[in-house]
C-alpha positions, -999 to +999 in steps of 0.1 A: +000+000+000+010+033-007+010+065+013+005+081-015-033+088-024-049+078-054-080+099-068-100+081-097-115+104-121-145+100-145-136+099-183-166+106-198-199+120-184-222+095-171-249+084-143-237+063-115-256+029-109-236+012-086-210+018-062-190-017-052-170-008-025-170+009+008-148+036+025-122+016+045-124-012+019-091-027+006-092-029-032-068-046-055-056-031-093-082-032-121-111-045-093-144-034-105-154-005-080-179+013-096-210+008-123-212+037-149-238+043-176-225+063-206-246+067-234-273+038-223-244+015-215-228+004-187-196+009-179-176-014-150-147+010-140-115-006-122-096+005-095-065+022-111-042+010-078-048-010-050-048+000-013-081+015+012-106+033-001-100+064+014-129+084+004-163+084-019-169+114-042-198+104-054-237+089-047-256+061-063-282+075-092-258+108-092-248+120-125-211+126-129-193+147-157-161+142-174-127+151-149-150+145-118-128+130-092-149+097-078-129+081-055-095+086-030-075+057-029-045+055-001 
């Protein structure tokens, strides 16, 4: 694990569907963490590193827009 955090951004505007993981939860590299509908599809997006979900930017049914930052990972 790193001490150095982690934020995952979105890439393309989107709505959020489903959120996998918890704050405090340890995550692996390229782990589904979070369910993204672009254009009427979904969209699994992996964890770019692994460590502890430090913090969660973002709520279920939320919509999100390109550059938004959705999760802190440490």
């Amino acid at each position: 694990m790193s001490a150095e955090a982690t934020t995952m951004k979105a890439e393309f505007p989107g709505k959020i569907l489903d959120i996998m993981v918890r704050e405090g939860d340890s995550i692996t590299a390229g782990q589904p963490v979070i369910l993204l509908e672009v254009m009427k599809m979904e969209n699994e997006l992996l964890a770019p590193a692994g460590g502890v979900v430090e913090k969660i930017h973002i709520e279920k049914n939320h919509s999100v827009g390109a550059g938004d930052v959705l999760l802190t990972i440490r």
